[in-house]
N, C-alpha and C positions, 0 to 999 in steps of 0.2 A: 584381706590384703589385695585381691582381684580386685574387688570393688573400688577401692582407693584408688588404685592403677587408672582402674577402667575412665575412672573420675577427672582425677591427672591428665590423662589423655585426651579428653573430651574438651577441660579445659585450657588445653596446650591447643586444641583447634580452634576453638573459640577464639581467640586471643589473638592467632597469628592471622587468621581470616580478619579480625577486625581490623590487626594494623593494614596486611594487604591492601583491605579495602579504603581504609583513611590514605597510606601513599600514594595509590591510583588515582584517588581524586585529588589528591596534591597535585600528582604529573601532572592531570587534564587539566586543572587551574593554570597552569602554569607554561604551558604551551601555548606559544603562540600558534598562531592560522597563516594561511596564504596568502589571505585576500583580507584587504580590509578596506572599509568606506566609507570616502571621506564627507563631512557638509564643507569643507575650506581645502583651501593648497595647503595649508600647513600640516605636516607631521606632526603632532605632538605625540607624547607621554599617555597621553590620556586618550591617544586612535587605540593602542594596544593594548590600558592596564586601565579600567575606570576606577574611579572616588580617588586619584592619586592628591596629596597632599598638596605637591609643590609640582607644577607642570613648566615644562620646557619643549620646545621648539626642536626637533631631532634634523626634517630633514624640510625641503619643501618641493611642491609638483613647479615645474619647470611650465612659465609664462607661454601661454599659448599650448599646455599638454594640459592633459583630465588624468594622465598617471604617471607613477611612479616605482619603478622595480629595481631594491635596493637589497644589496649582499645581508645575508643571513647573519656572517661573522662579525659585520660594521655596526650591526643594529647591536646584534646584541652585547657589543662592546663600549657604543653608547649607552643602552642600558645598565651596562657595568657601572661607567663613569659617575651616575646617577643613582647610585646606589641597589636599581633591579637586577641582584645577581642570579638569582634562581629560576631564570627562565631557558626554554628551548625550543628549538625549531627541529621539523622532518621536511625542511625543503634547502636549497643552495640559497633563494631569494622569497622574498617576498615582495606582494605588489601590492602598492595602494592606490584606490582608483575616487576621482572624485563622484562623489553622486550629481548624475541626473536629479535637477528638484522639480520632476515632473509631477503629475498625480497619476497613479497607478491604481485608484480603489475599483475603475473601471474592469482592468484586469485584470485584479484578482477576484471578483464578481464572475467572470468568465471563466477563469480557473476553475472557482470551484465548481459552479455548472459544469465543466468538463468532467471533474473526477467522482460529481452524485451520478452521473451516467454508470457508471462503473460499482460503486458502494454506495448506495442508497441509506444507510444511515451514518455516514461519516459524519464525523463533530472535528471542527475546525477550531484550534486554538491561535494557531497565528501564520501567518502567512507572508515569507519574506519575496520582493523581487526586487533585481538588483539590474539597469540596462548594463550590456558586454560595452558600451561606446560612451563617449558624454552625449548627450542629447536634453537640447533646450528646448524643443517641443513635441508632441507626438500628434497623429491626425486626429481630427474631432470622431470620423467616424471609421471603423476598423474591425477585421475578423481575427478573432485569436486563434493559435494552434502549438500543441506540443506535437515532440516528437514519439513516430510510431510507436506504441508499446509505454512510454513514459509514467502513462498512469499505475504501472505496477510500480511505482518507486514515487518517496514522497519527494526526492529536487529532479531539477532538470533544464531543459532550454526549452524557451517559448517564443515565439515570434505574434507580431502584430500584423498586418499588413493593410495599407491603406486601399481604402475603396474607389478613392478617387483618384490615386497616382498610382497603384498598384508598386508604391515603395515599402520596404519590409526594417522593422526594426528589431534587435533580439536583445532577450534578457533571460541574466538566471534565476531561478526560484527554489525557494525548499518551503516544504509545509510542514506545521506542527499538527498533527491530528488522529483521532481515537477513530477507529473499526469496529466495527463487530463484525465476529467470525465464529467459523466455527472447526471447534477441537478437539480431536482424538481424544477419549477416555482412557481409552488403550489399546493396545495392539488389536487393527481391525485386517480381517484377514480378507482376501480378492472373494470378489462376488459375494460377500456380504454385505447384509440391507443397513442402511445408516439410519439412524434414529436417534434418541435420546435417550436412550440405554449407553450407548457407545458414543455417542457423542454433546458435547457440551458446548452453550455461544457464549462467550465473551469477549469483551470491549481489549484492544490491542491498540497500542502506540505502531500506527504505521510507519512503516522504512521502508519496506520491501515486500513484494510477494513474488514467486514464479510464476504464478496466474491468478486470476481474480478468485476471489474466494467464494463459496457457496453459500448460496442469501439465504435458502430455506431447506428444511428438512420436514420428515413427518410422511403424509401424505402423499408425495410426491412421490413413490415409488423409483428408488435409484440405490443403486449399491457400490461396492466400489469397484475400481479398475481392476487394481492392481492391492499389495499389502502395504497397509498404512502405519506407521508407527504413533504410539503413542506419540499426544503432545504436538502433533503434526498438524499446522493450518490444513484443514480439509478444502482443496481450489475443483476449480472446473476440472483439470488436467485429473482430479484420483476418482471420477465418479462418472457411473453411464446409468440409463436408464433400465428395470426391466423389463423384459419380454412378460406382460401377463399371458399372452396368448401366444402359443404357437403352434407353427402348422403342422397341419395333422390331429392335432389332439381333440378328445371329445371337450367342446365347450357349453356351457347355460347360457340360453339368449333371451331375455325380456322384451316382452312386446307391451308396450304401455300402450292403452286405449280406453282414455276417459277415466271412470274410477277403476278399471279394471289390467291387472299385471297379469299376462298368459305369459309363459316360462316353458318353454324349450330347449333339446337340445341339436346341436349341429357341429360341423367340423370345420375347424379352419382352414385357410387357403392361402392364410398369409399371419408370419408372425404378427405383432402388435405389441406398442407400449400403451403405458396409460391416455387414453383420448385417441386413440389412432383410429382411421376410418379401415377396416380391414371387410373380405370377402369371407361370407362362410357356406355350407353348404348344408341345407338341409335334409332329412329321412327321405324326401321325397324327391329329392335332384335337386332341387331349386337352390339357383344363390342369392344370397340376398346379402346387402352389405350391413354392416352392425359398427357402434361407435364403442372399442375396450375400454370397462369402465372398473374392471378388477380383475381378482386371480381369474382365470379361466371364466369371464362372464363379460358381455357383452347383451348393449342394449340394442334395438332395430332402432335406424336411423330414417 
């Protein structure tokens, strides 16, 4: 009788999570947007709702303007008239704006050059940008740039600026595109080493990060800041380097000379991460400086 229960139960969740899920993407279907963009002055049926059957003419952009910002409650009471009842808005208005029918492959080419600085294997799916103004030309030759920090986030504002008039154009962007990162296994606790024990890379639909994320692990000797939670993009902000050497301690120091390794030891004089040029001291007074190439071991430089 538990078992039955247990069963029932299971699929009483099943069930309600599926409708959940099917409503939700109803809602989202069925929401309108803010912003919409136009190729004509005309409103249609078909700027907000594609494949519609029977298209009509809602509103139009005003002779000599590139937009149009029309009440929330009008539109969708046109939509009524016409039979689209089941739509809704989260704003008072919406705006339509005509497109620029400039060509932009220039700068979305700059784009992404901006953001492989940042993620070295980002895979770009599709790349929208929209100008904030109408504009019927842009300059043949120009520097792009977003705003500070932007790159942690996949939309944003971009500006162009000409080289030869030093005039500036701006426009908005969002991009569709996959990551690789890397992710918590599970709870990693502070100053513990990161590996692949404890951590795993996988491909991620970018949105957002708080900081860039960590390109490699392994060899790199680094552990973490602070406690990480499972599940957690592992970014530059949760990870430091360690100290293989520190001062005071007895260290192994390698003396490469042709085919031959003489192997000593000495005291440091200065902490060191991995590759660091640190001072040590040998049995005999002498110091001599060594490059940290492991735990407590250093080679002469």
């Amino acid at each position: 009788m538990k078992l039955l229960l247990r069963l029932w139960k299971i699929n009483f969740l099943l069930a309600f999570l599926s409708i959940f899920f099917l409503y939700s993407n109803l809602l989202s279907d069925n929401l309108l947007k803010k912003e919409y963009y136009l190729s004509s002055d005309k409103i249609k049926i078909s700027s907000l709702i594609p494949d519609v059957k029977k298209d009509f003419t809602l509103f139009e952009i005003t002779k000599g303007r590139y937009s149009k910002r029309v009440k929330s409650k009008e539109l969708l009471s046109l939509l009524k008239k016409y039979g689209y009842t089941d739509y809704q808005v989260q704003s008072h208005y919406i705006k339509f704006i005509k497109e620029s029918l400039i060509d932009t492959l220039k700068i979305k080419n700059e784009l992404k050059n901006i953001y492989k600085v940042h993620y070295q294997n980002i895979v770009f799916r599709n790349i929208s940008i929209h100008s904030r103004g109408y504009i019927k030309k842009i300059p043949k030759k120009y520097t792009v740039k977003i705003n500070s920090k932007n790159y942690l986030k996949n939309s944003g504002v971009l500006s162009i600026k000409s080289l030869k008039t030093k005039k500036q154009f701006f426009f908005n962007y969002s991009i569709d595109a996959e990551v690789d990162v890397y992710i918590a296994r599970e709870n990693i606790s502070k100053k513990e080493e990161l590996s692949f024990k404890n951590c795993i890379k996988k491909s991620v639909h970018f949105e957002k990060f708080r900081a860039v994320p960590i390109k490699k692990i392994g060899k790199k000797f680094i552990q973490s800041k602070h406690n990480i939670k499972k599940n957690s993009v592992i970014t530059s902000r949760d990870i430091q380097k360690f100290n293989l050497v520190k001062r005071g301690s007895n260290i192994n120091v390698i003396l490469k000379n042709r085919n031959i390794n003489i192997s000593f030891s000495a005291v440091a004089l200065q902490d060191g991460i991995y590759g660091d040029i640190v001072k040590v001291k040998q049995n005999n007074s002498k110091i001599i400086k060594i490059r940290v190439v492991g735990f407590g071991l250093g080679e002469v430089i």
